[in-house]
C-alpha positions as CSV (number, residue, x, y, z in Angstrom):
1,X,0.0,0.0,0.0
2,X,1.2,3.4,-0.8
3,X,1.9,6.3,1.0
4,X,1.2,9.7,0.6
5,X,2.1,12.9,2.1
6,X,1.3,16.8,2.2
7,X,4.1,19.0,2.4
8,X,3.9,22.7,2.9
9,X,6.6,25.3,4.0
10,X,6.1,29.1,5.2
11,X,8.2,31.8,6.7
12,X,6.1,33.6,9.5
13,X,7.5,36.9,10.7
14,X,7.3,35.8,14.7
15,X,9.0,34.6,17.3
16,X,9.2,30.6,17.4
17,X,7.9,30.8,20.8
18,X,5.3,32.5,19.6
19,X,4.2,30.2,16.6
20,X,4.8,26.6,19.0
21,X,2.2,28.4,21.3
22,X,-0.1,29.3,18.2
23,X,0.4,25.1,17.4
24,X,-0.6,23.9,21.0
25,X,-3.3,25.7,22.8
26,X,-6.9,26.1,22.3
27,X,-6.4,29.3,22.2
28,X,-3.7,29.5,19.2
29,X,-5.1,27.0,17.5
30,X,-8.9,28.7,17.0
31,X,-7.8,31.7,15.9
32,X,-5.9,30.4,12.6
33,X,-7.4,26.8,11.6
34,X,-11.3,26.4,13.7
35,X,-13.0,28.3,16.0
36,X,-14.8,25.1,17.9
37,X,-11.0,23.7,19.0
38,X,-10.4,22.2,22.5
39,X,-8.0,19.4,24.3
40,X,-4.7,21.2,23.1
41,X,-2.6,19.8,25.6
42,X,0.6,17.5,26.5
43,X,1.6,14.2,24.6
44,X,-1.2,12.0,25.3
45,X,-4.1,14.6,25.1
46,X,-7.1,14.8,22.7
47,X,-7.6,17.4,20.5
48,X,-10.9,17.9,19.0
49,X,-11.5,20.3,15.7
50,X,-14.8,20.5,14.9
51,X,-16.1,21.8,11.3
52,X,-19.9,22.6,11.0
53,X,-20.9,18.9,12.6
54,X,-17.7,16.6,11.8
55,X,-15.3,16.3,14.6
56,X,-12.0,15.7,13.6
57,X,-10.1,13.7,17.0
58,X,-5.9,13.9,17.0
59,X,-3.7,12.8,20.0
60,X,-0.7,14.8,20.6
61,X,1.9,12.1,19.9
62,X,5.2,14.7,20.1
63,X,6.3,18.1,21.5
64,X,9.7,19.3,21.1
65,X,9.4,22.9,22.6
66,X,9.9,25.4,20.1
67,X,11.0,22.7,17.6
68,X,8.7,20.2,16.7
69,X,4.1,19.4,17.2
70,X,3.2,16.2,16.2
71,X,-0.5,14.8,16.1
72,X,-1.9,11.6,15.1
73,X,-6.0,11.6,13.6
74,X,-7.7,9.2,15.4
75,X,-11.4,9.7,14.9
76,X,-13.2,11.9,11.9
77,X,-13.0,13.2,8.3
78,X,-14.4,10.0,6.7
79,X,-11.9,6.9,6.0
80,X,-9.1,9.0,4.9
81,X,-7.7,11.0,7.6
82,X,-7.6,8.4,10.7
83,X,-3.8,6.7,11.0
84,X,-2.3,10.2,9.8
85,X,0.1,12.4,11.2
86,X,0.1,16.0,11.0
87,X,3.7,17.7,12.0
88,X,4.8,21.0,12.1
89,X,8.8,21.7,12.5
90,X,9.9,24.9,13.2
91,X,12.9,26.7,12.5
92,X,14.2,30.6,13.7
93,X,16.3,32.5,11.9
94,X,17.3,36.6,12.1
95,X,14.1,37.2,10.1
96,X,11.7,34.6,10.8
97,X,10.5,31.7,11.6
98,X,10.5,29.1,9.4
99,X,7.4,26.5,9.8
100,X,7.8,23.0,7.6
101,X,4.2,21.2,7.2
102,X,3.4,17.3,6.8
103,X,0.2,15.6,6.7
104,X,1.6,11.8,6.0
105,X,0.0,8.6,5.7
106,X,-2.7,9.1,2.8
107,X,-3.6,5.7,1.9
108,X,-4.2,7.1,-1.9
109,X,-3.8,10.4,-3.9
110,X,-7.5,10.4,-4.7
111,X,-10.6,11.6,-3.1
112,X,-9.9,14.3,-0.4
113,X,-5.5,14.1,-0.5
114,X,-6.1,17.1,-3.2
115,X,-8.6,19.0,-1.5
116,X,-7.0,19.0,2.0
117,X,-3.4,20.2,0.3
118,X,-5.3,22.7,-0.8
119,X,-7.1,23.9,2.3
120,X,-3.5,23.3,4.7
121,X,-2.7,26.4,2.4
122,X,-5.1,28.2,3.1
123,X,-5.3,27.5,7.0
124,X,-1.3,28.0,7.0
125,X,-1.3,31.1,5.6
126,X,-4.1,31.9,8.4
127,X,-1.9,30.9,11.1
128,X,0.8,33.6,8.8
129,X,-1.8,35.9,8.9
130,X,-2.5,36.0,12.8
131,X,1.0,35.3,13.7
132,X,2.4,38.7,11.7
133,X,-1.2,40.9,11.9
134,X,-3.3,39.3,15.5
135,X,-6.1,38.1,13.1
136,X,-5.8,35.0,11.5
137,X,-9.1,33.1,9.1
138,X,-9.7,30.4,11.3
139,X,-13.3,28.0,9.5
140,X,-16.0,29.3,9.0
141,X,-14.4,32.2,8.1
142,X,-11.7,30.6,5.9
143,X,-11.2,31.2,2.0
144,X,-14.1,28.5,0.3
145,X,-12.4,26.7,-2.0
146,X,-15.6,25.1,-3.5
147,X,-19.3,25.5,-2.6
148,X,-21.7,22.3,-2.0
C-alpha cells in the first residue's frame, strides 16, 4: 500500500515561541485553523477540531518545545484521515520563523489528499496571517475553495 504525504513550507514573521504556542493551545489554534478547538494539551491529550458537525479527533503524539508538534488523527474526516500524522517543524532565523508542514499517511492520492493540500494552504497562511497581523481566518471564516 502506498503512501502519501502533504508538504507545505512558510516563513512567518514571529517569534518561534510564539508560533509553537499558536500550534498547542486552544487558544492558538482557534484563531488560525477552527473556531470550535479544545484538548490542546501535552503528549497524550485529545484534540478535537470541529467543522460545522464533523469532529476531527488527534492525539498529541510529540512536542519538542519550540521545535517540533506532532498529532496523530484518530477519529473523523471519513476513511481518509484516521492513522495520519500532521507535523509541524519549526525553525528561527534573524528574520523569521521558518514553519515545515506534513500531513503523511494518505492511503491514496485520490478523493480528499487534493482538497486537504489545498485547504492546509489556506489554513497555513491563516496561522501567517495572525501570527504577523493578531487576526488570522480560522473556519468558517476561511477562503471556500468550493461551494456544495
Amino acid at each position: 500500500m502506498s503512501d502519501f504525504t502533504i508538504y507545505h513550507h512558510v516563513g512567518i514573521k514571529a517569534d518561534v515561541k510564539a508560533v509553537y504556542q499558536a500550534l498547542t493551545t486552544d487558544r492558538g489554534l482557534a484563531s488560525w485553523w477552527t473556531k470550535e478547538t479544545k484538548g490542546a494539551g501535552p503528549v497524550g491529550a485529545k484534540i478535537t477540531f470541529t467543522f460545522n458537525t464533523v469532529n476531527m479527533i488527534f492525539e498529541v503524539v510529540e512536542l519538542n518545545e519550540n521545535n517540533l508538534i506532532k498529532w496523530q488523527c484518530v477519529d473523523g474526516g471519513g476513511e481518509e484521515w484516521p492513522g495520519t500524522t500532521i507535523s509541524f517543524a519549526l525553525k528561527q532565523d534573524e528574520l523569521q520563523t521558518h514553519l515545515s508542514f506534513k500531513h503523511a499517511g494518505w492511503r491514496n492520492d485520490e478523493g480528499m489528499l487534493s482538497h486537504c493540500s489545498t485547504k492546509w494552504a489556506v489554513f497555513l497562511l491563516s496561522l501567517k496571517k495572525y501570527l504577523e497581523s493578531g487576526k488570522g481566518n480560522p473556519f468558517p471564516d476561511d477562503v471556500q475553495i468550493n461551494y456544495s
